[in-house]
C-alpha positions in Angstrom: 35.4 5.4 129.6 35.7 1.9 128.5 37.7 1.1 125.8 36.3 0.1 122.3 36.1 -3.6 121.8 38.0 -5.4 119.1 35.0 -6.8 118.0 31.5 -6.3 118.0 28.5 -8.0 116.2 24.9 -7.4 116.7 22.2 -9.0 114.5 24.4 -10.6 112.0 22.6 -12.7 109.2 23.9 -14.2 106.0 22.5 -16.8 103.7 23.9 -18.2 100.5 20.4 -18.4 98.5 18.4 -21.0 100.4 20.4 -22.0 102.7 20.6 -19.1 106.0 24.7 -19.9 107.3 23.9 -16.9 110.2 20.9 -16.2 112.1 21.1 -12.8 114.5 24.5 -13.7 115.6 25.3 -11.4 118.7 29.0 -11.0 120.5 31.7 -9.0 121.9 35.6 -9.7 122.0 37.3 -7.1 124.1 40.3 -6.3 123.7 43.1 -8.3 124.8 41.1 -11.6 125.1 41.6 -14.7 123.6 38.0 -15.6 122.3 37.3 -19.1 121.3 34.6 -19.0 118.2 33.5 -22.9 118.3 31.5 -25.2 116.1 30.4 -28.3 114.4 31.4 -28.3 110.6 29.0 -26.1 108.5 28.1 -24.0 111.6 29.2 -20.8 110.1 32.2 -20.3 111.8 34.4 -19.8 108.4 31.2 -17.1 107.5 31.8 -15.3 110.6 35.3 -14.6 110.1 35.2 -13.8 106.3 32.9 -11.0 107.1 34.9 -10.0 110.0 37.9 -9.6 107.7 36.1 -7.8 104.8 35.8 -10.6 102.9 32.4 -11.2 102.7 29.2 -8.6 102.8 26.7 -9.4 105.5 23.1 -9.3 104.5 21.9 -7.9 108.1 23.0 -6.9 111.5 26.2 -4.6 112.8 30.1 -5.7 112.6 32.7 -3.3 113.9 36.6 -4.5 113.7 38.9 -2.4 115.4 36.2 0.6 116.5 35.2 0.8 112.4 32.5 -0.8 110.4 33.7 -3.5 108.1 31.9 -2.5 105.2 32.6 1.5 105.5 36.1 1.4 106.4 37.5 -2.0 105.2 40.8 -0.9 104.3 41.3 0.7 107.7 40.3 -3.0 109.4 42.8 -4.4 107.4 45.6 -2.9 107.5 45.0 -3.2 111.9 44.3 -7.7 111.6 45.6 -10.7 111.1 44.5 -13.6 109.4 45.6 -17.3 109.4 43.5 -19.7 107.2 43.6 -23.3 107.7 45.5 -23.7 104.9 48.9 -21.2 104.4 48.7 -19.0 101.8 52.4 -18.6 101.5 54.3 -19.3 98.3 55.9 -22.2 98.6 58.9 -21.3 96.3 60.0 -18.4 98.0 62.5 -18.9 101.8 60.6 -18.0 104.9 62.2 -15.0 105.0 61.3 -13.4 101.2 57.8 -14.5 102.1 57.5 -12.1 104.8 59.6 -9.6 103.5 57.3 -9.9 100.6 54.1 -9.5 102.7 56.0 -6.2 105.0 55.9 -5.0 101.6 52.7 -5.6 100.7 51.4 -3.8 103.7 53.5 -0.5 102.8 56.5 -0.8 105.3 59.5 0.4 104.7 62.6 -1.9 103.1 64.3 -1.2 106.5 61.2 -1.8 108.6 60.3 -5.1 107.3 63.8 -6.4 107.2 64.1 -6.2 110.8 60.4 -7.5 111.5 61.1 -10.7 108.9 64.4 -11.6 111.4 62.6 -10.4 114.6 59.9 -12.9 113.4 62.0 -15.5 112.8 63.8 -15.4 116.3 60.6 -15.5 117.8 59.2 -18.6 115.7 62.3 -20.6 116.3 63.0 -20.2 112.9 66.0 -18.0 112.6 68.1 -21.0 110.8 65.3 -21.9 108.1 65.5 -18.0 106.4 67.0 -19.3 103.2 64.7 -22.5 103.5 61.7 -22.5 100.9 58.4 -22.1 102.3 57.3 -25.7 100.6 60.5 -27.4 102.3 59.1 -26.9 105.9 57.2 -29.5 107.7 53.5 -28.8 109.0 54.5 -27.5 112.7 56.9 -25.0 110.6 54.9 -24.0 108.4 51.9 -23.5 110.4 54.5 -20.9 112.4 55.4 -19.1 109.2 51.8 -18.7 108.6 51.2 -17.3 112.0 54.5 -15.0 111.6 53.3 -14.0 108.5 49.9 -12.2 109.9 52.0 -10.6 112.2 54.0 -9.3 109.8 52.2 -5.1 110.4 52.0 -5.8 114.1 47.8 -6.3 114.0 45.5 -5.4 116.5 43.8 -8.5 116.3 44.5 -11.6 114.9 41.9 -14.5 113.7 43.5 -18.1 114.4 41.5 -20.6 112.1 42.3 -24.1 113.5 45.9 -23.4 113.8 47.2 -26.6 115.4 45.2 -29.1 113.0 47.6 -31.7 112.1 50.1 -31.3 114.3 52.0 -33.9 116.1 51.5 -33.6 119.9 55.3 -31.3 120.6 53.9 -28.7 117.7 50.9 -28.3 119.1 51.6 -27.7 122.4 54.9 -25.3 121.1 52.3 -23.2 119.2 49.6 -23.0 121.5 52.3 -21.5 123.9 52.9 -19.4 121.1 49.7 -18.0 121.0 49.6 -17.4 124.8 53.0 -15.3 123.9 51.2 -13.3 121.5 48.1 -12.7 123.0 50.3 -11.6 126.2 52.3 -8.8 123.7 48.7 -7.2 123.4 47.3 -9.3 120.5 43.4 -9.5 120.6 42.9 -13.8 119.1 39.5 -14.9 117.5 40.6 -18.5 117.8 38.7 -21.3 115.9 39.2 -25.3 116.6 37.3 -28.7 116.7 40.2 -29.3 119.9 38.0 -28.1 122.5 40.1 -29.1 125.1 42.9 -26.6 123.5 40.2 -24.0 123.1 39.3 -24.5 127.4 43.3 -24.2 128.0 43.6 -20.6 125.9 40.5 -19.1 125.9 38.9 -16.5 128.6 35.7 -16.4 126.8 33.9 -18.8 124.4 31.0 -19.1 121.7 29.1 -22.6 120.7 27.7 -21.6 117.2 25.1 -24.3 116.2 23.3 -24.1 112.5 24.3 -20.5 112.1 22.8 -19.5 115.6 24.6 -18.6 119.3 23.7 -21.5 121.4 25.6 -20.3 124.5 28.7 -18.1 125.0 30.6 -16.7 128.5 33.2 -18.1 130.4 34.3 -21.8 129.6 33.2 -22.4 133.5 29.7 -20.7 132.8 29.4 -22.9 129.7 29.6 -25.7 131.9 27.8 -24.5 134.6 24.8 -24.0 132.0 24.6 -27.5 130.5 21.3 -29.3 131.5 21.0 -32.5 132.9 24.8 -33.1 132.7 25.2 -35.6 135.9 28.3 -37.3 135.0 30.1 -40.5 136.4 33.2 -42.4 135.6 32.9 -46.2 136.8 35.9 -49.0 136.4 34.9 -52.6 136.8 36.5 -55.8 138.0 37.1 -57.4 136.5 37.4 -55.7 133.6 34.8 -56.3 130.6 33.0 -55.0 128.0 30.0 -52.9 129.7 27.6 -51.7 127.3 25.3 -53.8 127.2 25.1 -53.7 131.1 25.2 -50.0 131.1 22.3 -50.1 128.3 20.0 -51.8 130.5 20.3 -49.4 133.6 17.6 -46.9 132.8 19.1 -43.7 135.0 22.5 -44.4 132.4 21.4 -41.8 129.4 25.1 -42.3 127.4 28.1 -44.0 128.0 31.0 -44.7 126.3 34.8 -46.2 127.3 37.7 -43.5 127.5 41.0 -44.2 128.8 40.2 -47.7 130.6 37.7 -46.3 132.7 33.5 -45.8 131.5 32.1 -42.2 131.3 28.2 -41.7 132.0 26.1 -39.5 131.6 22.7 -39.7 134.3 19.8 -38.6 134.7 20.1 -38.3 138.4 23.4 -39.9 140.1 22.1 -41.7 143.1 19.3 -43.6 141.0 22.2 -44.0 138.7 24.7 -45.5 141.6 21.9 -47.9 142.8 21.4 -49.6 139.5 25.0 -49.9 138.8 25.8 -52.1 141.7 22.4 -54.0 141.1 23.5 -54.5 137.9 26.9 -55.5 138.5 26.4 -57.3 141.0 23.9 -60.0 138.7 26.2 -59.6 136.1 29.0 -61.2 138.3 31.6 -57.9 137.9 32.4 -55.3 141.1 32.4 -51.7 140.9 36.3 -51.6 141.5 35.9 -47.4 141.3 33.9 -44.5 140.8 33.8 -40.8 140.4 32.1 -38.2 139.6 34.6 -35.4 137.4 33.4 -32.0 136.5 31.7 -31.6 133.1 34.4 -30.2 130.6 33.9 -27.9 127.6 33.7 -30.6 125.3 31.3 -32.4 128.0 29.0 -29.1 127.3 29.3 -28.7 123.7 28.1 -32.2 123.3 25.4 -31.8 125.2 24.1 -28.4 123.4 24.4 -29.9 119.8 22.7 -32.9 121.4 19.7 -30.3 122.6 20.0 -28.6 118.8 21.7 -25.8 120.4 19.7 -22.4 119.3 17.1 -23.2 121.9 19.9 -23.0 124.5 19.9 -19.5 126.2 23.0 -17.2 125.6 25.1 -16.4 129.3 24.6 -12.9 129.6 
C-alpha cells in the first residue's frame, strides 16, 4: 500500500467576490519531495498555501494536509507543518534563541524539549554564537535562517517555503538553498514557492506553473520542458560585435530575441529557416556569425513560453 501523500488537492476554487484567484486546481506532493508551486505575481500562489495551512476556507474542491482534511481537522494539520512567509514573523526584540523557545512553547513541548531543539537549531543554522542576539539585529541571510528554524521548531511533516531566498546576496542564497536540500534529505516534505526559477529547477523533483488561478502544466522540470511548443532556441555571437536587434527583427523565422551574457538568445520558428536567414542577414549587414548553438530549453525558457500562450489552455503532464 502506498503511502498517503503530504498533499493532495482536487477541484480547488476560490474567489474573493468578483475576482476567481483558483479555478479547479488539481495536484499531488508525495511525501518526501521537494515540490516547486510557481507563478507570476497574483497567480494564486499565496491563496494556495493559505488554504493549505488552514488559513483560509476554500469555496470548492478537496485539500488533504498530512492524510486529514484541512477544514475538519485543522488543528491536527497544524500542529504536523511548517510555515515560512516571505516576511518573518519573529519578534524582533526578543534573541534568536527566546524566539524559538517561545514558539517550542507555543506548540506545547516541554521546557526541556524545546531547550535542546532551540540549541540543536542553532547548531544547524550556523547560528550557535547569535543566541543572545536580538532577532531585529540579524542581517537578511540570518534572519531568513531563523525564520526557517523557527517552522521547524515541532519537527513538521511538511514545510511550505514562500520565496525564502528573496533578497539575499549571492553566498546566502546558495547557503540556504543547501539548507533546504539538508532538510528535505532529514524527511521534510517542501512546498517551495519562488520567482528564481532557476533555484526552483536546482531543488525541485516536481513542479507546477500556476497561471490566472489555473494549472497550466506540472511534472518533472524535464517534462515541463519537453512540453513547451514551438520552443526552437538558438544562441548566436557576432563579429564583430554590435547591437543586433534590429537585424534579428527583420529575419522573419526569429520569433524573440534578446542579449544575455554577451551572446543573443532566439527563439525560432523552425532552426534551419532560422540559420539561413541569419547568415543572409549578416552577411548584408557586414558582421560574421563568429558562433552558434543551440542550448536546451530551461524551466524559465518554459515558463515564459506558457504565460506567453496564457497558460490554462496548456495541458497538464499527467
Amino acid at each position: 500500500m502506498s503511502a498517503v501523500a503530504a498533499i493532495t488537492v482536487s477541484g480547488l476554487s476560490k474567489s474573493f467576490g468578483s475576482l476567481q484567484a483558483l479555478h479547479e486546481v488539481n495536484f499531488t506532493v508525495p511525501r518526501g519531495e521537494i515540490f516547486a508551486y510557481l507563478g507570476p505575481n497574483g497567480a494564486g500562489k499565496t491563496t494556495t498555501i493559505r488554504i493549505l495551512a488552514g488559513l483560509l476556507q476554500r469555496d470548492a474542491g478537496e485539500v488533504s494536509v498530512c492524510g486529514a482534511d484541512v477544514a475538519r481537522e485543522p488543528v491536527f494539520v497544524k500542529e504536523r507543518i511548517g510555515v515560512v512567509p516571505d516576511e518573518s514573523n519573529l519578534y524582533p526584540e526578543l534573541t534568536c534563541r527566546r524566539n524559538l523557545e517561545y514558539l517550542g512553547e507555543l506548540y506545547g513541548l516541554r521546557r526541556k524539549v524545546r531547550t535542546s531543539k532551540a540549541t540543536e537549531l542553532l547548531s544547524f543554522f550556523d547560528l550557535a554564537d547569535r543566541g543572545a542576539t536580538p532577532f531585529g539585529a540579524l542581517s537578511r541571510g540570518l534572519k531568513r535562517r531563523l525564520t526557517i528554524a523557527a517552522a521547524l521548531v515541532h519537527d513538521p511533516e511538511l514545510v511550505f517555503l514562500d520565496e525564502p531566498t528573496s533578497g539575499l546576496d549571492v553566498p546566502s542564497a546558495r547557503a540556504l538553498r543547501e539548507l533546504i536540500r539538508t532538510i528535505n534529505l532529514q524527511g521534510a516534505t517542501i512546498f517551495l514557492t519562488t520567482h528564481n526559477l532557476q533555484e526552483a529547477e536546482a531543488l525541485s523533483q516536481r513542479v507546477l506553473i500556476l497561471i490566472r488561478g489555473r494549472v497550466a502544466a506540472q511534472g518533472t522540470p524535464g517534462e515541463i520542458r519537453q512540453r513547451v511548443r514551438r520552443l526552437n532556441l538558438l544562441e548566436v555571437s557576432f563579429s564583430p560585435e554590435i547591437e543586433a536587434g534590429p537585424l534579428l527583427k527583420a529575419c522573419p523565422a526569429v520569433l524573440q530575441a534578446f542579449p544575455q551574457n554577451g551572446v543573443w538568445r532566439l527563439e525560432a520558428a523552425e532552426v534551419h529557416a532560422s540559420l539561413e536567414q541569419l547568415v543572409a542577414f549578416a552577411a548584408a549587414a557586414g558582421v560574421r556569425i563568429s558562433a552558434i548553438s543551440t542550448p536546451t530549453a530551461s524551466l524559465e525558457d518554459a515558463f515564459m513560453s506558457f504565460l506567453q500562450e496564457g497558460g490554462p489552455e496548456v495541458e497538464a503532464v499527467p
